[in-house]
N, C-alpha and C positions, 0 to 999 in steps of 0.2 A: 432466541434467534441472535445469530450472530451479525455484527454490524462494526464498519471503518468509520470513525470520525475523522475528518481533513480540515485541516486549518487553511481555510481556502482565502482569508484575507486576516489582519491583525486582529487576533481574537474573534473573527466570525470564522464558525463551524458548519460543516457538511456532515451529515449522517449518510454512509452508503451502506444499504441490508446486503450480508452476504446470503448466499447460498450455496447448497450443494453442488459441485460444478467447477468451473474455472470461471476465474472474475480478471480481466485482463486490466492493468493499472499505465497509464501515461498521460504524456499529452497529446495526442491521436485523438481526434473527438469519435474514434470509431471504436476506443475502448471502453472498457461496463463503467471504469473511473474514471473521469476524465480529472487532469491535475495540469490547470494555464499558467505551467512554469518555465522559464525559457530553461531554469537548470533539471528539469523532469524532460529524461528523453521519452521520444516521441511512443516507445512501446519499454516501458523502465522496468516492470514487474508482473508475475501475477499471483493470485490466490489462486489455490486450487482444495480441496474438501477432497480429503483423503484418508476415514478417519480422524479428523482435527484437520484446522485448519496450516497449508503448509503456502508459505511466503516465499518465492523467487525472485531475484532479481537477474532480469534476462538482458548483460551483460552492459547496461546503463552505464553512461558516459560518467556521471556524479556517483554513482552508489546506492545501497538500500542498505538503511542501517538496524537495528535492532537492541534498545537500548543502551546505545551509544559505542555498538560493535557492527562493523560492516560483517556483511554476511552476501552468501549465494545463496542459500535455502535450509529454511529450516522451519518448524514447526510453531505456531505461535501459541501465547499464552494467553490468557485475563490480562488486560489492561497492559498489556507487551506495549512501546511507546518505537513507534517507528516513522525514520524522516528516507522522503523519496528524494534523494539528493539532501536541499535542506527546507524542502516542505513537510513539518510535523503530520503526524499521526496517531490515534488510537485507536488500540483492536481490543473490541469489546465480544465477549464469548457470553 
């Protein structure tokens, strides 16, 4: 199973389980992640399972990076390291 670890305070972690489907990522408490970041806009990304997992970012004020490359979308890997703006991330496959 696949699952997002979020560095949701200094070295404390959040595990979120993906699924098949779309996984909507912001600070919106009405998305599947929620991220209490003033620099994480309010609807920043989402996952979608499309054959593997593929990463958007839906047009975020900060960015969605993807080992240390901004990106709009693209496919992820094992242990792919991504920051929603500059709140880290790990995608585990």
């Amino acid at each position: 199973m696949a699952y997002l670890r979020v560095e949701v305070e200094n070295n404390i972690y959040k595990d979120f389980d993906l699924e098949q489907g779309r996984t909507s990522i912001g600070r919106n408490t009405k998305n599947g992640i929620v991220i209490d970041s003033p620099s994480v806009s309010n609807n920043h990304a989402h996952l979608n399972f499309e054959q593997g997992f593929f990463l958007t970012d839906l047009r975020s004020s900060n960015g969605t990076f993807i080992n240390g490359k901004k990106i709009l979308h693209t496919k992820l890997k094992d242990k792919d390291i991504i920051n929603f703006a500059d709140i880290p991330a790990t995608f585990y496959e």
